[in-house]
DSSP file (Angstrom, degrees, kcal/mol; ACC not computed):
  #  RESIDUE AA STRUCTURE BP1 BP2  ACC     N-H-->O    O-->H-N    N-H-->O    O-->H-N    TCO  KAPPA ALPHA  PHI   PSI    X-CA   Y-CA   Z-CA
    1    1 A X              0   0    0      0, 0.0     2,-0.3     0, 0.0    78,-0.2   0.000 360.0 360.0 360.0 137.6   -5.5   -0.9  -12.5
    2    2 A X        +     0   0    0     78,-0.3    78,-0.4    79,-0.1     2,-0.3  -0.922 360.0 174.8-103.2 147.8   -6.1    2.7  -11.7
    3    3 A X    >   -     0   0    0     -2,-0.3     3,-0.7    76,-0.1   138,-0.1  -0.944  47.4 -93.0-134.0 172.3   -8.8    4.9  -12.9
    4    4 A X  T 3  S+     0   0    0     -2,-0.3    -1,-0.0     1,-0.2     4,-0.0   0.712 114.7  55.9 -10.5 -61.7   -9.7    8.6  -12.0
    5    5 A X  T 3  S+     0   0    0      2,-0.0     2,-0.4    -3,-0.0    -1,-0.2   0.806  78.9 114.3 -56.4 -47.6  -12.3    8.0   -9.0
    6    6 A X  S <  S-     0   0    0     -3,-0.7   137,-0.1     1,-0.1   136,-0.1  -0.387  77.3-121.9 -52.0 102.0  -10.0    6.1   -7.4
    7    7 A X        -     0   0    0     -2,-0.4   136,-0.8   134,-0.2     2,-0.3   0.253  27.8-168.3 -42.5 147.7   -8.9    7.9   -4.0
    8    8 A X  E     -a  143   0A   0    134,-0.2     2,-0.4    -3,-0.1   136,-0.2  -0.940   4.0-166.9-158.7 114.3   -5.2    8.4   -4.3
    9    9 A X  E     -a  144   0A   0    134,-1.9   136,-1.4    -2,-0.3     2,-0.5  -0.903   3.3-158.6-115.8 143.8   -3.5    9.4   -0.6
   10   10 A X  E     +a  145   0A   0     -2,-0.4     2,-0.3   134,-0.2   136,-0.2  -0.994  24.8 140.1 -94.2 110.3   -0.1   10.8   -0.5
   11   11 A X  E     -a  146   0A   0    134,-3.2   136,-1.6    -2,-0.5     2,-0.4  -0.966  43.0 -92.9-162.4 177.5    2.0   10.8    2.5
   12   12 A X        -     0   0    0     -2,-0.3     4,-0.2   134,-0.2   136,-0.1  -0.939  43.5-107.8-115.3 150.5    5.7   10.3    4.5
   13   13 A X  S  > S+     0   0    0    134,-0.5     4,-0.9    -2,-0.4     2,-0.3   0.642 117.1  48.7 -71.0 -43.9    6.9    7.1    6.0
   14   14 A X  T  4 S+     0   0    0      1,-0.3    -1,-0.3     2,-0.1    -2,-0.0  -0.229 118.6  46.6 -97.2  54.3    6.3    8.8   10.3
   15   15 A X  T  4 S+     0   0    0     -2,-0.3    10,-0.8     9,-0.0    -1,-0.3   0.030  99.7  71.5-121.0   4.9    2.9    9.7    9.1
   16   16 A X  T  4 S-     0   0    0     -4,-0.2    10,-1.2     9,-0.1    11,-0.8   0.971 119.6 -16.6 -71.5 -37.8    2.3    6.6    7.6
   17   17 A X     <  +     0   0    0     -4,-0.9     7,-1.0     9,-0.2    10,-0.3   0.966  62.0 167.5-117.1 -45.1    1.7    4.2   10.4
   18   18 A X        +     0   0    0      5,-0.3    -4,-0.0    -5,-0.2     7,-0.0   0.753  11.4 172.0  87.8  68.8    2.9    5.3   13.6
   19   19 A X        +     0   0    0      1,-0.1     4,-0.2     4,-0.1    -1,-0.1   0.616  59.0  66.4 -82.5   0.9    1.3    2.6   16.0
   20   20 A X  S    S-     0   0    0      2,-0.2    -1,-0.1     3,-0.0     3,-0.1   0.957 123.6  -3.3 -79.9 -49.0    2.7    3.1   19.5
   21   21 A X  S    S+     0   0    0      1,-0.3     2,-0.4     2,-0.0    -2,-0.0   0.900 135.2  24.2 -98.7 -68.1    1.0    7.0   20.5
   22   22 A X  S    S-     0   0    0      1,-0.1    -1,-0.3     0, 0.0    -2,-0.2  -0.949  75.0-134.8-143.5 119.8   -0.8    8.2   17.4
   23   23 A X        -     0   0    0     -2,-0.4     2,-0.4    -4,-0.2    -5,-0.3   0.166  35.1-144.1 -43.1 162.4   -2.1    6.0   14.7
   24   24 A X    >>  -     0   0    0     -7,-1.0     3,-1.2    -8,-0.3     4,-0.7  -0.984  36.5 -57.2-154.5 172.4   -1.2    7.4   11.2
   25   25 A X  H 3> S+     0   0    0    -10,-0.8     4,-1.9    -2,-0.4    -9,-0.1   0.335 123.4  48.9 -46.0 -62.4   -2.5    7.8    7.8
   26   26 A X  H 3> S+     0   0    0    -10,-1.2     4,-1.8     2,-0.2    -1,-0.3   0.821 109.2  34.4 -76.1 -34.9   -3.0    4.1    7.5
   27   27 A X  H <> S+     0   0    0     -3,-1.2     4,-0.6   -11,-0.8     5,-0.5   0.977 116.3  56.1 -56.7 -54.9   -4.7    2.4   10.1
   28   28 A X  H  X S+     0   0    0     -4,-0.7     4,-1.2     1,-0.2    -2,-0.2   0.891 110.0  44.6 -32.7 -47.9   -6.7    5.1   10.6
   29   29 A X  H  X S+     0   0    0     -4,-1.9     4,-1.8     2,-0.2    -1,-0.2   0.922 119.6  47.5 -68.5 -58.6   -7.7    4.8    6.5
   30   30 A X  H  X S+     0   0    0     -4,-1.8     4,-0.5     1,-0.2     5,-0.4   0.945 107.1  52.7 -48.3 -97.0   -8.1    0.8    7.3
   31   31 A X  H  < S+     0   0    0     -4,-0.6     4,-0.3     1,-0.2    -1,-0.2   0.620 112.5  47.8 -28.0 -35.8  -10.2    1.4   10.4
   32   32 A X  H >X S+     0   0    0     -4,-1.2     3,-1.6    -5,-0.5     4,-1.5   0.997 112.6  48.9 -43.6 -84.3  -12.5    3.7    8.0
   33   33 A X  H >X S+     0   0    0     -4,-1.8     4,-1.3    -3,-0.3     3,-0.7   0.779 117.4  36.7  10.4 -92.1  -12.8    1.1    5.3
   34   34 A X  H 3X S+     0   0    0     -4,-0.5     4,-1.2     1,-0.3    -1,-0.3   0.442 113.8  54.2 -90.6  12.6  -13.6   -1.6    7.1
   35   35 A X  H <> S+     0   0    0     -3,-1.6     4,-3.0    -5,-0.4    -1,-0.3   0.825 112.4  53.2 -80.6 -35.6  -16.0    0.3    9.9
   36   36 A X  H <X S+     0   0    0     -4,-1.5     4,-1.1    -3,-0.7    -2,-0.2   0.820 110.6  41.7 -81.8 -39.6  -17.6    1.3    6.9
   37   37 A X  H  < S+     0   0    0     -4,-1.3     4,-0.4     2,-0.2     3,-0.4   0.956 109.9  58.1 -25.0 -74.9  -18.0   -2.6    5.2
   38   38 A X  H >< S+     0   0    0     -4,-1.2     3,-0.7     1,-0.4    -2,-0.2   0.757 102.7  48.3-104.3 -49.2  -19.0   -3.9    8.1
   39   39 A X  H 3< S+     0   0    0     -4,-3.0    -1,-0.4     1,-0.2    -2,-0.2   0.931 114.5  49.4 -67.6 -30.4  -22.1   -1.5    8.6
   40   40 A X  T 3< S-     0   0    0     -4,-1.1    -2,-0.3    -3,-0.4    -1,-0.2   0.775 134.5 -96.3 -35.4 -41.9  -23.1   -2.3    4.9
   41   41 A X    X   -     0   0    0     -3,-0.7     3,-0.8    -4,-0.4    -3,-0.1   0.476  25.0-125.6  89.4 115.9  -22.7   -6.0    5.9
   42   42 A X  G >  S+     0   0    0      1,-0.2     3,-1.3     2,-0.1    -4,-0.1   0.666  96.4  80.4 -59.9 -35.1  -19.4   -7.5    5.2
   43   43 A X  G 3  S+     0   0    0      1,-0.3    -1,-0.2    -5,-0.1    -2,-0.0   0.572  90.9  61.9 -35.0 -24.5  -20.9  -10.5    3.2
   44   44 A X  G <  S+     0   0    0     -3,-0.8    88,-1.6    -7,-0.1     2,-0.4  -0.055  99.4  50.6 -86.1   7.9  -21.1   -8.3    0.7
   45   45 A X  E <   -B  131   0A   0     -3,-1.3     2,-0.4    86,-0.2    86,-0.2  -0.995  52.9-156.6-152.4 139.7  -17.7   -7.3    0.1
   46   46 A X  E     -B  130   0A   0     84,-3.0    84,-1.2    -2,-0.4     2,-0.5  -0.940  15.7-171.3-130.0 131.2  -14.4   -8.7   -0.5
   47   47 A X  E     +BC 129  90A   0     43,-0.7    43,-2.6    -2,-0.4    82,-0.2  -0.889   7.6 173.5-109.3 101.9  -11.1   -6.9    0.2
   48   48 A X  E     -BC 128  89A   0     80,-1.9    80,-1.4    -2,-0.5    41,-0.2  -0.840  18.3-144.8-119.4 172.5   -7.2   -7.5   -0.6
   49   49 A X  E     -BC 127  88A   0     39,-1.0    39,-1.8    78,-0.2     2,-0.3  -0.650  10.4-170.0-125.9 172.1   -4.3   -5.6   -0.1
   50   50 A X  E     -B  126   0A   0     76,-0.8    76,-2.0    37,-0.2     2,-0.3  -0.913  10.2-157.1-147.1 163.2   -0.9   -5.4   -2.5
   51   51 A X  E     -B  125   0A   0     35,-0.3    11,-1.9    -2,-0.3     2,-0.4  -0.879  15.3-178.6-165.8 107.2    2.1   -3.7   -1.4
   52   52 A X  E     -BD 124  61A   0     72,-1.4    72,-0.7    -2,-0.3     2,-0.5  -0.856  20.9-148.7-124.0 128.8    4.7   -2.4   -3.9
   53   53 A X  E     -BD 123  60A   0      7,-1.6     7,-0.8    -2,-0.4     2,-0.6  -0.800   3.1-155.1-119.2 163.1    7.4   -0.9   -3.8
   54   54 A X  E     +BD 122  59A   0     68,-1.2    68,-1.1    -2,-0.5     2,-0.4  -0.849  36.2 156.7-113.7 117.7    8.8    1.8   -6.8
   55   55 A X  E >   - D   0  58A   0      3,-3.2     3,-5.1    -2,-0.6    66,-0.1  -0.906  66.6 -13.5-132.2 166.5   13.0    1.7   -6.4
   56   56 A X  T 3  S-     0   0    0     -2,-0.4    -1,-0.2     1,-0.3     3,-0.1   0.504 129.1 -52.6  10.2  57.8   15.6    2.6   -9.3
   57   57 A X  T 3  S+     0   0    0      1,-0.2     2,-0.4     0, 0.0    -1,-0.3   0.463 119.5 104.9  79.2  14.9   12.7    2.6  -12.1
   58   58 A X  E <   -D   55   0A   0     -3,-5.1    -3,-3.2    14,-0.0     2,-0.8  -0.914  66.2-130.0-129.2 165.9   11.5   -1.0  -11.0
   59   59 A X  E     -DE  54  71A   0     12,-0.6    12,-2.0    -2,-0.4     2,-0.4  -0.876  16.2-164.4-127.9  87.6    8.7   -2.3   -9.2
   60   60 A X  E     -D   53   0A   0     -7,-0.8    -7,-1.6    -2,-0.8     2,-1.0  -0.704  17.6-134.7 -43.5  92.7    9.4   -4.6   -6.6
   61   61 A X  E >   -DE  52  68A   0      7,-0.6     3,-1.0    -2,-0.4     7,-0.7  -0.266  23.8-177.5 -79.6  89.1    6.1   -7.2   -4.8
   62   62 A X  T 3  S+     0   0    0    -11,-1.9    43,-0.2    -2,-1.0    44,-0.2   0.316  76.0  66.2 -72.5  25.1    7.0   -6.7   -1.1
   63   63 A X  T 3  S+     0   0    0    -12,-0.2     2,-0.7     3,-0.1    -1,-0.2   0.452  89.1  74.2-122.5 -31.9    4.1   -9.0   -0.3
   64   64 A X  S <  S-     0   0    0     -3,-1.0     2,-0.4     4,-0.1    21,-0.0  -0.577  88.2-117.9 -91.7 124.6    6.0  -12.2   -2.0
   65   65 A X  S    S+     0   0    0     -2,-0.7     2,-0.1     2,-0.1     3,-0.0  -0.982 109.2  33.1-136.1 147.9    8.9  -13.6    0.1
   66   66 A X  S    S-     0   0    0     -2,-0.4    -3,-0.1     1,-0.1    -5,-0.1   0.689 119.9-106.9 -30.6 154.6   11.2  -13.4   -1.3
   67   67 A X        -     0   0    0     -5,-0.1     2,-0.3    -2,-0.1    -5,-0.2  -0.371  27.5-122.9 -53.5 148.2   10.2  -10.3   -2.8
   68   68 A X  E     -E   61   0A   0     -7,-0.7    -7,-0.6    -3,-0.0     2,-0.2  -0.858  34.6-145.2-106.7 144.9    9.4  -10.7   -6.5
   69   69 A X  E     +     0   0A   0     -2,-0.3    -9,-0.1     1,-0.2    -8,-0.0  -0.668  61.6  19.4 -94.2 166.1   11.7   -8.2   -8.6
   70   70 A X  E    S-     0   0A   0     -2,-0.2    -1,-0.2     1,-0.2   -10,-0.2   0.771  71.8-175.5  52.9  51.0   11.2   -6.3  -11.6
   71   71 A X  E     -E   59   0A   0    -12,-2.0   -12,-0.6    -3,-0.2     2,-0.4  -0.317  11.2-134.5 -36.3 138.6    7.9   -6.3  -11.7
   72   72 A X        -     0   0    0     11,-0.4    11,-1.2   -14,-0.1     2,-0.7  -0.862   5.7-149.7-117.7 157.6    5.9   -4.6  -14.7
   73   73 A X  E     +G   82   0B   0     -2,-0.4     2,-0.2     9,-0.2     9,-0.2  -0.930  26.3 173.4-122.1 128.9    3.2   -2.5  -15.2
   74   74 A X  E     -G   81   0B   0     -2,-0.7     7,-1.7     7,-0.6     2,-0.1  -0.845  33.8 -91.1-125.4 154.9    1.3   -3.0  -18.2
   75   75 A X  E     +G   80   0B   0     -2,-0.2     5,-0.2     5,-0.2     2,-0.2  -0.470  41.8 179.1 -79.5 149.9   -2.0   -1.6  -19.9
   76   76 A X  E >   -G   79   0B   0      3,-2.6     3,-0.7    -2,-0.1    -1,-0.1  -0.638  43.9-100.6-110.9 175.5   -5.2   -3.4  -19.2
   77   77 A X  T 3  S+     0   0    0      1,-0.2     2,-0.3    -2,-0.2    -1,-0.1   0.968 127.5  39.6 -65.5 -38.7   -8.9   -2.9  -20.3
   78   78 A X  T 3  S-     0   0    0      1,-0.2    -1,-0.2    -3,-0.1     2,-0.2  -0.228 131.8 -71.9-104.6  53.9   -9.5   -1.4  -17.0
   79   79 A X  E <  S-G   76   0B   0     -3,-0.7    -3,-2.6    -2,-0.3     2,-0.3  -0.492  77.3 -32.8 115.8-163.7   -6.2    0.7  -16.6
   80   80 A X  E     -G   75   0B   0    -78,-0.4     2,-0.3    -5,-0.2   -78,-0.3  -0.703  60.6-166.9 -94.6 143.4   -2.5    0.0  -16.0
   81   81 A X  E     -G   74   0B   0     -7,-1.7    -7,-0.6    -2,-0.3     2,-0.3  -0.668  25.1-121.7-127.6 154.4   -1.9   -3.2  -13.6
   82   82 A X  E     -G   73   0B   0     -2,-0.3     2,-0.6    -9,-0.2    -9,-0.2  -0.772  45.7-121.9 -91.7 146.7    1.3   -4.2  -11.9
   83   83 A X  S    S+     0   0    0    -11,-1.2   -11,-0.4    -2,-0.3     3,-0.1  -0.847  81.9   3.6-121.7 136.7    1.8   -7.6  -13.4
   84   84 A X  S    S+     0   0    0     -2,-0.6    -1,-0.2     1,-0.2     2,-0.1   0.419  87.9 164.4  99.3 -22.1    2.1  -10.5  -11.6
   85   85 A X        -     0   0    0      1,-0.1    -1,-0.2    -3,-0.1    -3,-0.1  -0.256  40.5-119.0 -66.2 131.6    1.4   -8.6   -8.0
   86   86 A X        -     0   0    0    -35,-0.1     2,-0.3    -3,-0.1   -35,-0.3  -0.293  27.6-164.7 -83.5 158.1    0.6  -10.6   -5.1
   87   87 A X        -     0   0    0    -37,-0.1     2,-0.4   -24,-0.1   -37,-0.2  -0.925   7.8-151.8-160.3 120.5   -2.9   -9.7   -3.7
   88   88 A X  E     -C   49   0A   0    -39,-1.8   -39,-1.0    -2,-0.3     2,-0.5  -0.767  18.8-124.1-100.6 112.3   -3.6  -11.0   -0.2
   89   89 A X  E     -C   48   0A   0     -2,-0.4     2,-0.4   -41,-0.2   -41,-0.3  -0.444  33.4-164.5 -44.6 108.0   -7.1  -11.6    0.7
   90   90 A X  E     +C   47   0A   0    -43,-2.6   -43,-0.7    -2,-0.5     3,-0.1  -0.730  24.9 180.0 -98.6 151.4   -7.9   -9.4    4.0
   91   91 A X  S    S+     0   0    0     -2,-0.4     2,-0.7     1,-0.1     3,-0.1   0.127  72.2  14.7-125.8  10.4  -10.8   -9.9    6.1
   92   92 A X  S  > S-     0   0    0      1,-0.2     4,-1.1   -45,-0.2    -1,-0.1  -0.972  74.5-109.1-157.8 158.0   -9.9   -6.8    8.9
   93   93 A X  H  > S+     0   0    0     -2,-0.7     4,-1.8     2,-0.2    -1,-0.2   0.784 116.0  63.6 -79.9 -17.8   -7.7   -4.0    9.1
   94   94 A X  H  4 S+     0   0    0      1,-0.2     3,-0.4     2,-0.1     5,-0.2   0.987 105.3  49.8 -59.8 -47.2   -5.5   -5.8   11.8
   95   95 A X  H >> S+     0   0    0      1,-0.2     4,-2.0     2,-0.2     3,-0.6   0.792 108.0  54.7 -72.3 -24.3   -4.7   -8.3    9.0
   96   96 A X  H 3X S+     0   0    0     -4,-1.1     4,-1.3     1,-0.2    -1,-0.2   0.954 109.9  41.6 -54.7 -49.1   -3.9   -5.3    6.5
   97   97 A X  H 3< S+     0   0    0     -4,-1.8    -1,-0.2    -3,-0.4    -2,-0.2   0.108 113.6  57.4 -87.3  33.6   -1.1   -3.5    8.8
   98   98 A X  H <> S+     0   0    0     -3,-0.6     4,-3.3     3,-0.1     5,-0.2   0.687 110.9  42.7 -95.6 -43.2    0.2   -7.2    9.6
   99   99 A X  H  X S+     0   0    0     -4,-2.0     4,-4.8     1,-0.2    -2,-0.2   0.928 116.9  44.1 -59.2 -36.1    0.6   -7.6    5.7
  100  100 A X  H  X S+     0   0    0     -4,-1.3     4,-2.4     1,-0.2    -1,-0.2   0.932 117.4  52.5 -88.3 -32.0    2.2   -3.8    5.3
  101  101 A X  H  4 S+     0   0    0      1,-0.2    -1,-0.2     2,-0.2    -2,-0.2   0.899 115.3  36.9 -57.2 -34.0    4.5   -4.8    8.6
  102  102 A X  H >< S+     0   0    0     -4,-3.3     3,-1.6     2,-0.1    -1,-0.2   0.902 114.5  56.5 -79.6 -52.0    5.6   -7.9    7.2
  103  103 A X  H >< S+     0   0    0     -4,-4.8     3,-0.6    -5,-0.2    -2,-0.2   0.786 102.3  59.6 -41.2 -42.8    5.9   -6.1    3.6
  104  104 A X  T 3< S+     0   0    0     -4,-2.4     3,-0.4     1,-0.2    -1,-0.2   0.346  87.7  68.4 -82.3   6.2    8.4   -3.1    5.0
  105  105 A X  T <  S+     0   0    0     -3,-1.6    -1,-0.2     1,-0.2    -2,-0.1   0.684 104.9  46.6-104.8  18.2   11.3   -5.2    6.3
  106  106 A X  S <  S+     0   0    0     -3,-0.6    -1,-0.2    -4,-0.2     2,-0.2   0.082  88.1  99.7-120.4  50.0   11.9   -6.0    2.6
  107  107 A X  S    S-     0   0    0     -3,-0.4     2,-0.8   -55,-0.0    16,-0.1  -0.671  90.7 -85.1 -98.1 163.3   11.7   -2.5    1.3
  108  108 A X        -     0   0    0     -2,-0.2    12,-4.2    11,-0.1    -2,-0.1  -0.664  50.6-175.2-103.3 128.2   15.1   -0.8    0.6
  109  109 A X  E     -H  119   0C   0     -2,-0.8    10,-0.2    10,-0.3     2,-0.2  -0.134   9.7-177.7 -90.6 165.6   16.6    0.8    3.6
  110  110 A X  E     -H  118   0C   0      8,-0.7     8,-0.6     2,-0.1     7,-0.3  -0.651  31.0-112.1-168.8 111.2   20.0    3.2    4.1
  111  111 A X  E     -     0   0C   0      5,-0.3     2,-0.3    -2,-0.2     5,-0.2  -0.248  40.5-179.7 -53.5 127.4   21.5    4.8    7.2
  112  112 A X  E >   -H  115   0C   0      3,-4.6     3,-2.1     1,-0.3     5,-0.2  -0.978  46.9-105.0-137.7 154.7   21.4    8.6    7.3
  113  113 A X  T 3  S+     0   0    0     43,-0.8    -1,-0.3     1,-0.3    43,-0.2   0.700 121.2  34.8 -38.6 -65.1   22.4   10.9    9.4
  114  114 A X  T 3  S+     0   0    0     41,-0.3    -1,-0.3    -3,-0.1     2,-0.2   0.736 129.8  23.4 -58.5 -27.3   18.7   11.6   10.7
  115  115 A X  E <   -H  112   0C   0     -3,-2.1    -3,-4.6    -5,-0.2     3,-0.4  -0.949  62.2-153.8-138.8 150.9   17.3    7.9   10.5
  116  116 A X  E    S+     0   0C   0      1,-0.3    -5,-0.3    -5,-0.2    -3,-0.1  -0.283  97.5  44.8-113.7  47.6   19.5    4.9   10.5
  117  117 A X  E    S+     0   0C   0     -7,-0.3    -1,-0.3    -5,-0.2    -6,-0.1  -0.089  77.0 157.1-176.3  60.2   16.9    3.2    8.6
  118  118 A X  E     -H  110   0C   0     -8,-0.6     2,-0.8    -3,-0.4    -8,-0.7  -0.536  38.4-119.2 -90.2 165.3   15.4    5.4    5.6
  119  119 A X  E     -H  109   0C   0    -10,-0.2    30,-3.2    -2,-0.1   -10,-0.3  -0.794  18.0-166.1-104.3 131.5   13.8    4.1    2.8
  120  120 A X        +     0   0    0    -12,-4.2     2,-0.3    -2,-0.8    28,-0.1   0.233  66.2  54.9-110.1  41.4   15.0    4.6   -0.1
  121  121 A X  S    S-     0   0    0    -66,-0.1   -66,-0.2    25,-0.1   -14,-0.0  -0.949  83.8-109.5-112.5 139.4   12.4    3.7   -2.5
  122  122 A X  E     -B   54   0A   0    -68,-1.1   -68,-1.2    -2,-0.3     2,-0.2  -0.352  39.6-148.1 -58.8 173.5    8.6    5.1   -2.6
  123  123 A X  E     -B   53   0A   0     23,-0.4    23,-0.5   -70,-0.2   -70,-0.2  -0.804   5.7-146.7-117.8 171.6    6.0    2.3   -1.5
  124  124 A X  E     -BF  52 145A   0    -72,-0.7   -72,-1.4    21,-0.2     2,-0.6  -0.846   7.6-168.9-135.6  97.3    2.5    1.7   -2.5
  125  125 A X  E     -BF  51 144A   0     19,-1.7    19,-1.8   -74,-0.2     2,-0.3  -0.839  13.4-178.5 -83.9 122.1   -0.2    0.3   -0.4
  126  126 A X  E     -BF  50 143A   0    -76,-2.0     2,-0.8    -2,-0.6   -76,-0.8  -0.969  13.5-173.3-131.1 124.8   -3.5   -0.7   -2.4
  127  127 A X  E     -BF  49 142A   0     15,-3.3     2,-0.7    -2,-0.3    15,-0.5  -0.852  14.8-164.0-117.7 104.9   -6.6   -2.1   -0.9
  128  128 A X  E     -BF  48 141A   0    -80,-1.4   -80,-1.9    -2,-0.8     2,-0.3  -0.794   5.5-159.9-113.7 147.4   -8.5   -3.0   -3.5
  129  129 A X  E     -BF  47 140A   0     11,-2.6    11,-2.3    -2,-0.7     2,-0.5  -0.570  11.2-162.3-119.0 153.2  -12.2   -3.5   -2.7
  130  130 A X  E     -BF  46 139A   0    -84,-1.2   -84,-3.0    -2,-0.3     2,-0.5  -0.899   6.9-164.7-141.0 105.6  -15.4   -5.6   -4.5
  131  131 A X  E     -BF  45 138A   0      7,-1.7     7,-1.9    -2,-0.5     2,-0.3  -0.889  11.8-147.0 -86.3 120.5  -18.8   -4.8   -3.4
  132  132 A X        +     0   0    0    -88,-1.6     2,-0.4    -2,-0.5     5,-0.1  -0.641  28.3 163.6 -87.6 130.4  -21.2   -7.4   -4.6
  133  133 A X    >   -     0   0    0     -2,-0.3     3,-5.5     1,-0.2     4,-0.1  -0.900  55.2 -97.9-141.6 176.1  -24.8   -6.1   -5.5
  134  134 A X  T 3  S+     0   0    0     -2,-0.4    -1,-0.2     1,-0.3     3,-0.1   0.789 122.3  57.4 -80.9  -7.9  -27.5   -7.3   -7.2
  135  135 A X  T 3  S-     0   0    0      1,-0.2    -1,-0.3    -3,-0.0    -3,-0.0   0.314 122.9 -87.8 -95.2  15.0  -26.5   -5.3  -10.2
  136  136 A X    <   -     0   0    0     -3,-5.5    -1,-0.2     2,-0.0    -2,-0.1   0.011  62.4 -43.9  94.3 158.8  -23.1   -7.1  -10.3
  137  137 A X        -     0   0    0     -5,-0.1     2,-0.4    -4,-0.1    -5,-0.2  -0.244  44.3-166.2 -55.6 146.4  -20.0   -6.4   -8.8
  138  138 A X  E     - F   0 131A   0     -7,-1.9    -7,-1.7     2,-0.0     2,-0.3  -0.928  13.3-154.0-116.1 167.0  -18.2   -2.7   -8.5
  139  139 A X  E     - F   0 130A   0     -2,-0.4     2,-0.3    -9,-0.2    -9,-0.2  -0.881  11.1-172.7-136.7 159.1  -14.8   -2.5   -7.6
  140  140 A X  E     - F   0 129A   0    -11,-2.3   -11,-2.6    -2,-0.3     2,-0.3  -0.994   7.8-156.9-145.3 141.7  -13.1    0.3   -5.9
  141  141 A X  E     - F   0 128A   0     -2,-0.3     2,-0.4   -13,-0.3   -13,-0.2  -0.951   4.5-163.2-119.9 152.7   -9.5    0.7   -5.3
  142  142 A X  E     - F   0 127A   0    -15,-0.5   -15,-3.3    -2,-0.3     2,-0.3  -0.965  18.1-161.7-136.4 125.5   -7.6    3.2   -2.3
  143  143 A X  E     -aF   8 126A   0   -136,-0.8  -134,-1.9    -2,-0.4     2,-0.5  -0.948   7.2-166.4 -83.2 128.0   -3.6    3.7   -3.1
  144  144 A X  E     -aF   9 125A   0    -19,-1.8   -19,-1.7    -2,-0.3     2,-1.3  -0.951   8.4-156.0-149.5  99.3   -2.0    4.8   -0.5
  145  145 A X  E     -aF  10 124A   0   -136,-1.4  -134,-3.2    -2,-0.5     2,-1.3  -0.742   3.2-151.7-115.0 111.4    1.7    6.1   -1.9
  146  146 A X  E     -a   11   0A   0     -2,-1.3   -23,-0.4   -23,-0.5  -134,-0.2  -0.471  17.5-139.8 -30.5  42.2    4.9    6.1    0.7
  147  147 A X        -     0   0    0   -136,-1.6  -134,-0.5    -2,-1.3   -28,-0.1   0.207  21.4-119.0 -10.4 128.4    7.3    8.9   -0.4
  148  148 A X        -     0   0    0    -28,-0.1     2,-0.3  -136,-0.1   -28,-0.2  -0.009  37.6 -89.8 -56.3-166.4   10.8    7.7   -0.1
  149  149 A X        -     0   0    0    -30,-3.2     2,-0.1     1,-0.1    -1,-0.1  -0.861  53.5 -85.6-104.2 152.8   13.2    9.7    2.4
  150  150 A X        -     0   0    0     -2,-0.3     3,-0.2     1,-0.1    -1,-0.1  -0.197  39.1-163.4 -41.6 115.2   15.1   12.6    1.1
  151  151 A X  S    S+     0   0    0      1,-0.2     2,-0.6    -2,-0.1    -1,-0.1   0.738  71.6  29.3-101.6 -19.2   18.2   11.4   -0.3
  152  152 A X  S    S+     0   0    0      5,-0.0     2,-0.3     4,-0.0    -1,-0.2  -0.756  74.3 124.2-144.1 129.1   20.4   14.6   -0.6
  153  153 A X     >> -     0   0    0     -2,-0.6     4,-0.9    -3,-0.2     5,-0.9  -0.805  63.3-112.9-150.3 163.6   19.9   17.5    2.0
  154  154 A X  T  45S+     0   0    0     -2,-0.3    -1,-0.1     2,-0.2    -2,-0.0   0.582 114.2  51.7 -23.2 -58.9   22.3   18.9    4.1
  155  155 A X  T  45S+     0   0    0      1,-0.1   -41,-0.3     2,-0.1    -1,-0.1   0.769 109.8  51.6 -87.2 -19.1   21.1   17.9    7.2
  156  156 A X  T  45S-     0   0    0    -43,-0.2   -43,-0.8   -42,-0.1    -2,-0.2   0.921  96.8-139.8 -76.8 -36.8   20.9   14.1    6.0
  157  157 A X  T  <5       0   0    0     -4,-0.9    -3,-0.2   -45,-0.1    -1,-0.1   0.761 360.0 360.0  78.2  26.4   24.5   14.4    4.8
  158  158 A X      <       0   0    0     -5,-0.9    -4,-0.1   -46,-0.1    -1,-0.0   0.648 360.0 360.0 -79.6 360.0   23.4   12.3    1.6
């Protein structure tokens, strides 16, 4: 489900993770999150991740192996839902980028001249979070949206 409030990030594939020199968008976003739990007291909170990817107008559950295809997104009471989408309990941000590491070798990829491994579908990483209080749960969701790579440019020779 999405609603308004919900933090909504934008970004491309070398700034999303980049773990060898300089962290990028998403650990960095993870490492926030869960710094941020954990001084609340984590007991209090439960977190999973889902990891989606949007290719030729269908919605693919990179989290399911095999990958579940054709996924739909349908309305709910609390917004529009991907149906069916696997959602991994996490207890850390290591265990987040393990899921999105494991999730991108079944996105779809295509040699081009500039990367011999683009993607050619967006993704969507969603960490969606439930704080328990003594007034009853809120839930919060962070989407986290992959651009694909440029499919016809000049210098890609697409």
């Amino acid at each position: 489900r999405c609603h308004r409030s919900d933090p909504l990030i934008f970004a491309l594939t070398r700034s999303m993770m980049k773990l060898k020199h300089a962290w990028g968008v998403v650990p960095r976003v993870c490492e926030y999150v869960f710094t941020s739990i954990q001084a609340k007291g984590a007991d209090d909170f439960e977190i999973s991740c889902s990891f989606v990817e949007v290719y030729n107008d269908g919605l693919n559950d990179l989290l399911a192996f095999p990958k579940k295809l054709g996924l739909k997104l349908v309305e709910g009471k609390k917004g529009a839902v991907v149906q069916d989408l696997t959602n991994t309990p996490v207890k850390t941000d290591e265990e987040v980028i393990k899921c999105i590491m494991k999730g991108s070798t079944q996105r779809v990829t295509a040699a081009m001249q500039m990367n011999p491994r683009s993607s050619r579908g967006h993704s969507i990483v969603i960490l969606n979070v439930v704080a328990k209080t003594k007034y009853g749960n809120r839930e919060g969701k962070l989407c986290i949206v992959d651009m694909a790579g440029m499919g016809a440019s000049k210098k890609t020779a697409a």
